[in-house]
Structures are given as C-alpha cells and as structure tokens.
C-alpha positions in Angstrom: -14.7 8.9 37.3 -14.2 12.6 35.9 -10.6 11.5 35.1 -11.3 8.6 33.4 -13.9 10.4 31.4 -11.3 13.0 30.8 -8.8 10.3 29.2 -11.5 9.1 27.4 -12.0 12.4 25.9 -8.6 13.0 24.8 -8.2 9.9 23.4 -11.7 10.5 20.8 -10.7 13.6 20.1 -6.9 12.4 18.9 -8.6 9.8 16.7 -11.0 12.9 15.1 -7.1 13.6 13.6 -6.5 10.3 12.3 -10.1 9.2 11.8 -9.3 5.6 9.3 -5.6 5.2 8.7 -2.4 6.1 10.1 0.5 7.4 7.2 1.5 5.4 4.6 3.2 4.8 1.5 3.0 2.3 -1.6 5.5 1.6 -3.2 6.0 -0.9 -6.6 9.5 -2.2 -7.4 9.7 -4.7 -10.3 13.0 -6.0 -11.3 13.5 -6.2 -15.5 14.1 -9.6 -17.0 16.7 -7.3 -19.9 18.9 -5.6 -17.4 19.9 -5.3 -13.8 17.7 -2.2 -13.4 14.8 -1.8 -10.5 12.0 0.1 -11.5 10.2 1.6 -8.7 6.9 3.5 -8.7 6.2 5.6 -5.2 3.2 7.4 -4.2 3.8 9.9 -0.9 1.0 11.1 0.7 0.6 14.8 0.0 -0.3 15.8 3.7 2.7 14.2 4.9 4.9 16.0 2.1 3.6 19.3 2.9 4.1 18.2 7.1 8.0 17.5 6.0 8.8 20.1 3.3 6.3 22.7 3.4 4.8 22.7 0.1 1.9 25.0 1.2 3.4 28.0 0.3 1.0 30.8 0.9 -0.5 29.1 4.3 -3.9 28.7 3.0 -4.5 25.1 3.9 -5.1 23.9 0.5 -2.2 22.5 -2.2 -2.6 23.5 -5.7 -1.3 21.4 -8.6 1.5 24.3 -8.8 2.6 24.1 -5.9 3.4 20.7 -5.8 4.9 20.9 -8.8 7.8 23.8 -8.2 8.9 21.5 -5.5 8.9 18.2 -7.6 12.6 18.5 -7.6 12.7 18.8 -3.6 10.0 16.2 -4.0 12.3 13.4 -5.8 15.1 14.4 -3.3 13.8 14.1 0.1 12.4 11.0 -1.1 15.5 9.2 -2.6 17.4 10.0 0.2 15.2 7.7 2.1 15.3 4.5 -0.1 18.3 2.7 -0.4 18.6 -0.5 -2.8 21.6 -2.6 -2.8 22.8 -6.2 -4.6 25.6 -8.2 -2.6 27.5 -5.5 -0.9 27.0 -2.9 -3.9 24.4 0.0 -3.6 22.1 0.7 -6.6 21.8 4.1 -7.3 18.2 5.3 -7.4 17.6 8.3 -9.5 14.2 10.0 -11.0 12.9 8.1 -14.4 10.0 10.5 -15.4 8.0 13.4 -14.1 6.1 14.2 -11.2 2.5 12.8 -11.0 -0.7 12.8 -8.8 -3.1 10.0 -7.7 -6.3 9.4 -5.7 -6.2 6.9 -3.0 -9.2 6.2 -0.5 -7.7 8.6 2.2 -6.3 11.8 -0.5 -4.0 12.7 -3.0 -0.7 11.2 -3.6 2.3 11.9 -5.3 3.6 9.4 -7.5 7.1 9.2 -8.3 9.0 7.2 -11.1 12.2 6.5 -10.4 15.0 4.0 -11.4 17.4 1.5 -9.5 20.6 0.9 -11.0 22.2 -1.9 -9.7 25.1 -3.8 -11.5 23.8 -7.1 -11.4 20.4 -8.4 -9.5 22.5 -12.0 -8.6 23.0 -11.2 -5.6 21.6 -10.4 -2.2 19.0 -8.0 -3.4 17.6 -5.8 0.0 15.8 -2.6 0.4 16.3 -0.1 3.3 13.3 2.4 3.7 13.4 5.2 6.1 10.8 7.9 4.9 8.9 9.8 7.9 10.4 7.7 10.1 11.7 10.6 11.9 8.8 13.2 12.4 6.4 9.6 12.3 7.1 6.6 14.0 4.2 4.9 13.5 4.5 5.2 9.1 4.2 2.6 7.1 6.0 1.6 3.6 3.8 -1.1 1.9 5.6 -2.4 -0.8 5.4 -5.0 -3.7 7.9 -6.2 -5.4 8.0 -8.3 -8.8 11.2 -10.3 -9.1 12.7 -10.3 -12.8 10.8 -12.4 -15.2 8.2 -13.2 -13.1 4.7 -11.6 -12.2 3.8 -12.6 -8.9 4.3 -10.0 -6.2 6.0 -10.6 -2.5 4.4 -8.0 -0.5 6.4 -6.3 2.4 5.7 -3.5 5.1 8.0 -1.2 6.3 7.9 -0.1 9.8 10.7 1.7 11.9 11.6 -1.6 13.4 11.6 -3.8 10.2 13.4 -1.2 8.2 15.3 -3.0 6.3 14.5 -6.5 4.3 15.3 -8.8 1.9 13.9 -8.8 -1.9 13.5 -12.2 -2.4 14.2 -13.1 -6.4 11.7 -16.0 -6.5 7.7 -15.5 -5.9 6.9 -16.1 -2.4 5.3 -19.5 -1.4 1.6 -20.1 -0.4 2.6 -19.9 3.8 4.6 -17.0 2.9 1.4 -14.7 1.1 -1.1 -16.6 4.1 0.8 -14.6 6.4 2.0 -11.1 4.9 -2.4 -10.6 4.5 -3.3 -12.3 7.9 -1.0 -9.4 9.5 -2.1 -7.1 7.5 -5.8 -7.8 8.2 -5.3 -7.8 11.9 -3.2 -4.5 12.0 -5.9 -2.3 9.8 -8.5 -3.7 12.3 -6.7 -2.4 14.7 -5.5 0.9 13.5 -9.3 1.4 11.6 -10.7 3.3 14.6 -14.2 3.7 12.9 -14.2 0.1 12.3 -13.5 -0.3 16.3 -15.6 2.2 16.9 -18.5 0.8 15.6 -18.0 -2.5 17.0 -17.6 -1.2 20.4 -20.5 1.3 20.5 -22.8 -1.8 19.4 -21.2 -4.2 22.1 -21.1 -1.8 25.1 -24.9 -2.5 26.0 -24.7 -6.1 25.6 -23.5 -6.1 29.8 -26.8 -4.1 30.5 -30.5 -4.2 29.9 -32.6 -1.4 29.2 -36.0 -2.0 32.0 -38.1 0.8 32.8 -36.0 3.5 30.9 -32.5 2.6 32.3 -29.7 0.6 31.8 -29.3 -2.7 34.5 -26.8 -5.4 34.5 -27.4 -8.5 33.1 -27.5 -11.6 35.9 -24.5 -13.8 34.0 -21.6 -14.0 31.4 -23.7 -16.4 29.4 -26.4 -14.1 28.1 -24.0 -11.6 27.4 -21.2 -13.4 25.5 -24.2 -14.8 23.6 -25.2 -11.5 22.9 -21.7 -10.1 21.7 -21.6 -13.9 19.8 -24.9 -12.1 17.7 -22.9 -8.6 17.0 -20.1 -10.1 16.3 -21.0 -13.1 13.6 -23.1 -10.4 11.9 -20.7 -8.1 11.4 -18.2 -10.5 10.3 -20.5 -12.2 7.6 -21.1 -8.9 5.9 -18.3 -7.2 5.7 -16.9 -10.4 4.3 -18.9 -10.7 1.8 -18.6 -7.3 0.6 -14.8 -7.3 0.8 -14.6 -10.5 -1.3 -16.9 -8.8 -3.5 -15.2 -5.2 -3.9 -11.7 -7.1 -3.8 -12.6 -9.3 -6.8 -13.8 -6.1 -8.5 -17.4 -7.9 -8.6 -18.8 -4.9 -6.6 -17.5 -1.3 -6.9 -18.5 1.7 -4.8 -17.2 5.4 -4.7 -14.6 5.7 -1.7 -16.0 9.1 -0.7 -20.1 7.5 -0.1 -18.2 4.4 2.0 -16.4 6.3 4.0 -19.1 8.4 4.7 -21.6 6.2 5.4 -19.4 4.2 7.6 -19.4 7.5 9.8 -22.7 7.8 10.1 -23.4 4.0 11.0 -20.7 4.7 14.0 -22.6 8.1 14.8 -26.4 6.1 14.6 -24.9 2.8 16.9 -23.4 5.2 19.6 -26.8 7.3 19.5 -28.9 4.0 19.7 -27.1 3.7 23.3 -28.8 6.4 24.5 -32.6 5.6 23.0 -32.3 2.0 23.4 -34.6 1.8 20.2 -32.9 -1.2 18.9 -32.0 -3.2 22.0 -31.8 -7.2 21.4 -31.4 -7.1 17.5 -28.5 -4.8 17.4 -27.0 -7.8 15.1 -29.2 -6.5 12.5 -27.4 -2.7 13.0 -24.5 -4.8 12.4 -25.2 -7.0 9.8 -27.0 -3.8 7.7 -23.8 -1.5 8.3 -21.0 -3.9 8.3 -21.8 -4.5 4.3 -20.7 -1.1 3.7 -17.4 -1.4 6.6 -16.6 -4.1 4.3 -15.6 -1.9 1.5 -14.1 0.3 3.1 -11.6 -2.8 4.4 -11.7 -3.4 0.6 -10.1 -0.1 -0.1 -7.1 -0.4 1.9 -6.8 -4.0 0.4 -6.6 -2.3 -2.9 -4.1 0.1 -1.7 -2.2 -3.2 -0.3 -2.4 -4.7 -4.0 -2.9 -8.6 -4.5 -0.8 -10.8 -6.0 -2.6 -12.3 -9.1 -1.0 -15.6 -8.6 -2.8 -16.2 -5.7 -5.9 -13.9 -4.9 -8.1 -16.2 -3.4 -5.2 -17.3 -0.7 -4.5 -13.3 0.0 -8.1 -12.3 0.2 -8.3 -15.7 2.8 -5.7 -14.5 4.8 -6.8 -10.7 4.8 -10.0 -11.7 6.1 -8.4 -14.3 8.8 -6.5 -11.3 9.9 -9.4 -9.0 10.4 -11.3 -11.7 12.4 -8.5 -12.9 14.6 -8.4 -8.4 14.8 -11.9 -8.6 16.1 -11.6 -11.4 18.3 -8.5 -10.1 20.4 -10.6 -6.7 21.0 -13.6 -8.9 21.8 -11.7 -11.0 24.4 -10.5 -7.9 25.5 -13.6 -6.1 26.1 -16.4 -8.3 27.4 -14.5 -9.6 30.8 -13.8 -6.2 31.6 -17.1 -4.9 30.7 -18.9 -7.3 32.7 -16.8 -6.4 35.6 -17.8 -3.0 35.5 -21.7 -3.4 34.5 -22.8 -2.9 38.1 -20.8 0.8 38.4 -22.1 3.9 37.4 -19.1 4.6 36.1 -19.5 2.0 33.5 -23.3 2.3 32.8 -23.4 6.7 33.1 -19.7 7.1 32.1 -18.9 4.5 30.0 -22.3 3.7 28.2 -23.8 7.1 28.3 -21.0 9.7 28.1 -19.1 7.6 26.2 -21.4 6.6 23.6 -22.2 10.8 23.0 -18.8 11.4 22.6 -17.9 8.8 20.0 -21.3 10.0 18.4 -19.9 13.7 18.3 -16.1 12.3 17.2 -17.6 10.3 14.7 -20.5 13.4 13.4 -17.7 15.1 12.5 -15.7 12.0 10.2 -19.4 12.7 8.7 -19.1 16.1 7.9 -15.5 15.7 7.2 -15.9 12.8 4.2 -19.4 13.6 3.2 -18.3 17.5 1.9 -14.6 16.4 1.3 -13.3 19.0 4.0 -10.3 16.4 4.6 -6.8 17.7 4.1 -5.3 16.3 0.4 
C-alpha cells in the first residue's frame, strides 16, 4: 500500500509543475490574395524561451521587458530555424517582418513574433514543417491556423512530434473536417487539464462508499453507484457547457486570473469534502456550482485555439463533444476499478483518504500560485 501511495505522490506533486496545460504555441499563417507571400504571426511561451535560450540573465527568476528584448534577435533565430514553409518542392524563406512583441495568454506571457514567408508561388503543394521544443519537450504543442489566400475561414492544425509535418490546404476546410480538428481538441485538453480531472475524480471517488456512523463502507451494487457518478457527471457537464458556449461566444467574460483560481479552490474544497463527508449524496450540486466556472476556464484555451468564424457554432459543437467523450473514457475508466477496490483499505484509507489530502494540498498550492500570480511568466 505504502508504494502505491508513494506513486501516487510523485505523480501530484509532478502535476503541481504543470498544474492546467502542457507547452504550447499559436501560431497564425494567412496566405495574401496580392502576392505569394505567408504571413505568419507566432507567440512562444516565455518560460519555454528562457528553458531553451536563457534569457534570465541575472538568475533572479523573473524576466524583465529588457531582457527579452536584447535577445529578440536570438529570439527570431531559434525560432525560424524551427519552421519551415515550402510550395511544390521549393522552400519559402521565412524571415522577421517587424519587431519583437509581448502578449497575455490564460497561462503567462508570450512572445509574439512577425515574420514573413516568401514563397515563389502558393500553386502548389503548400506544407508546413514545425519542430520547435521538440527536442528538450516531447510532449509540445504547435496550434496553428491558417487562412488560405482570399479567403477568411481558418483550417486549424496541431503540431505534435509525431504529426510534424502537414499539409496547408488552399481551400477552407469542410464541415466533417472543422467537427473533428475541435472534437480532438476537446478530448485532449480534458485530458491534459489535470485540475479539471482532478476535480472530477475527487467528487466521484466516494460514490463506491457510504459514509454510516463516521466512516466510509462500500456500497452493496454497481447500480447505485453508477447512478451516483450518472449525478456528478451530468451536472458537471451541463454547466461547464453552458458557460463555455457563453465565454466562447464572448456573451460572458471573466478575468483568466479569478477562473483559474477559483477552479483551484473548488478542486481543494471537493478533495476536503472527502474527508468531512459534509456533502455526501448531493455532490452533483458541488459539481454543478463549480463546473460553471471549469467551464471558462475550457473557454480560455478555446480562445487560445481560435474559431473559425465561418463556422462557430459547428467548432464550439465539436469542442464540447470532445470534452464529453474526455470525460466519459476517464469515467469508464474509473468506476469498474473503483468498485473493485471499495471493500480494501487501501482504496477507502489510501485511496479516498490519503489521496483526497494530497490532491487538496497539490491543488492549495495551484491556489496560492494563480490567486497572488506567483506563476513563472
């Protein structure tokens, strides 16, 4: 039991590191209807500038605005060297186009470059190779959306070590085409949100126990617990939808640092409610209150996604779809092995109780970490 409370453990405290999102960058390419030229806007996470180049230079922990800017050169460099555009078998040269910026997303400051494609002619087979982090970061991300000459709707494409490479296609994607790009999109941040799962979790690991006489004690069948993760579940998922929808259709807006923080503290007040019991067969209310505010925060890193205008509704669907069918995979993960285990005090004292402190502790700090903006930039 020790060791698997000792796994546990290390695996909290590694997501204390990487407490909402793993590393990524957005990028906006947008081909010109009066010449063969790509612009391309790219905003590089700070952090994982300074990880790769050093910009801190006096070791204090914290980038100034002048330090970042003596290495904008080094900046532009490092960064170009990891994009390569090309049209039918010709490379487009990809130089800088204007000067060094900064930019506030929902997890820090950004760089933003400006930079140029020139290609001799955009008739062709029109692909992008990205390679940036990959090497120090295998897991990184390049979200990209690119507007095709002429046109204004966006095809969005991600990046990753294994799809490094794709095609720019020079005609807006169709409806099945957008569907999908935000249905995987929805199921990955569900899956690399770890507050989001987190939450979830701490609220569903009591639903394989009953609290009688001041202790936890298994439940007598699979019924009444599915029906209570069935309660935890539809609440959550009918308010963070309908805050999403709302934040995503700019109906609703709320500052990043507040949603962050208070989605913390409702992962820090479900774990704690493990170990009271004071809300014990209405924890769908927990989840229904809190999951309005876990649905901006899903807004957020739909913003940082971008949505095509040509077809919001069909991108916010499929986002949405994806979180779901996110949620459901970790549900149909969790409740046959968790009502396996109800009967072992391993489960109810290791799993339940140890566990729920230390995802209240992991999750304490997130608080004190967003709530007094102690993250790095």
């Amino acid at each position: 039991m020790m060791r698997w409370l000792a796994i546990l453990a290390a695996l909290l405290l590694h997501t204390a590191a990487w407490a909402h999102k793993p590393s990524d960058s957005y990028l906006t390419l947008r081909g010109s209807a009066d010449s063969s030229d790509v612009s391309v806007r790219w905003d590089i996470a700070l952090r994982d500038l300074d990880y790769v180049l050093q910009l801190d230079r006096d070791g204090n922990g914290e980038l100034t605005w002048g330090e970042v800017r003596q290495r904008g050169d080094d900046i532009a460099r490092y960064a170009t060297s990891h994009l390569e555009l090309s049209s039918g078998e010709k490379g487009c040269p990809v130089e800088s186009a204007g000067p060094l910026m900064l930019d506030k997303h929902s997890d820090g400051t950004y760089a933003v470059l400006t930079l140029t494609a020139r290609c001799e002619s955009l008739l062709g087979n029109l692909k992008a190779r990205y390679s940036l982090l990959f090497d120090v970061d295998p897991s990184h991300r390049g979200l990209v959306q690119w507007i095709a000459p002429g046109g204004d709707a966006a095809q969005a494409l991600v990046f990753a070590t294994e799809s490094a490479e794709q095609r720019l296609a020079l005609q807006a994607p169709d409806a099945w085409q957008t569907l999908r790009q935000y249905i995987v999109e929805g199921v990955w941040h569900i899956w690399i949100g770890f507050d989001h799962i987190l939450f979830l979790l701490a609220l569903l690991l009591p639903a394989v126990v009953v609290r009688r006489e001041g202790r936890w004690q298994p439940v007598g069948d699979l019924r009444g617990a599915a029906m209570e993760v069935f309660k935890v579940v539809t609440a959550f998922t009918l308010a963070h939808s309908v805050t999403l929808s709302l934040a995503a259709l700019q109906v609703i807006s709320l500052p990043s640092r507040l949603v962050e923080s208070v989605i913390a503290a409702s992962v820090v007040l479900a774990a704690l409610n493990n170990l009271r019991g004071t809300i014990e067969r209405r924890r769908w209310v927990l989840a229904f209150v809190f999951g309005l505010i876990h649905g901006f925060g899903f807004a957020s890193v739909l913003a940082d996604l971008g949505l095509p205008q040509n077809a919001l509704v069909l991108a916010l669907v499929g986002f949405n779809v994806g979180v779901e069918l996110g949620q459901l995979a970790i549900v149909a993960a969790f409740l046959p092995l968790a009502f396996n285990l109800r009967e072992t005090r391993f489960y109810r004292a290791g799993v339940l109780t140890v566990g729920s402190i230390m995802v209240a502790l992991v999750a304490a700090w997130w608080f004190i970490e967003r709530a007094f903006d102690l993250a790095p930039a």
